[in-house]
Residue, then its C-alpha position, 0 to 999 in steps of 0.5 A: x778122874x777115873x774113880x769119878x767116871x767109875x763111880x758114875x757108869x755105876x750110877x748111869x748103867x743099870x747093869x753096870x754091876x750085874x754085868x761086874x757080877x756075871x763075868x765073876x761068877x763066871x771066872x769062878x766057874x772057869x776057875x780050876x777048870x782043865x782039860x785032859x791031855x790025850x796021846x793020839x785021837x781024843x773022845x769028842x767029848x774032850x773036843x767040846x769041853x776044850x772049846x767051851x773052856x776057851x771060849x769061856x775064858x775069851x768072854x771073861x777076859x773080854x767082859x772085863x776088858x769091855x766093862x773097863x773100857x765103857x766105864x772110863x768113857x771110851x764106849x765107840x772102843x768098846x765096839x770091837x769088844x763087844x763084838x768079840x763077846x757076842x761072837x764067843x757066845x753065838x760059838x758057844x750055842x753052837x757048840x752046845x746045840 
């Protein structure tokens, strides 16, 4: 059954598999990431790169999640995790701006 509904978002959603690629290249990209640990105050850079990271990781996990829950048929649950992605990306502007 669920096969069959996957199947079909694929076949409905026109960026149903774009949206399955960008959040790959983006667990990727995360892949082997780190953060340095720093005794005492650490430069602001360090701040930045550790909230870019965590941020990067929530979007993945939560694109995948989202991307699931849309292709098995539960869209309205799908709000509250495609709020979360939209707010992990205005953060991340933020952040970058």
């Amino acid at each position: 059954m669920e096969e069959r509904l996957w199947d079909r978002a694929a076949e409905e959603i026109e960026t149903f598999d774009l949206f399955g690629r960008a959040s790959l290249t983006l667990a990727s990209v995360l892949e082997g990431l780190e953060v340095p640990f720093h005794d005492g105050p650490a430069p602001a850079e360090i701040y930045l790169r550790s909230a870019l990271l965590n941020l990067g990781v929530l979007a993945m996990r939560t694109a995948r999640a989202l991307r699931v829950v849309v292709a098995v048929g539960y869209e309205p649950e799908a709000h509250g995790l495609k709020r979360r992605l939209s707010e992990a990306h205005a953060r991340v502007g933020a952040i970058v701006d």
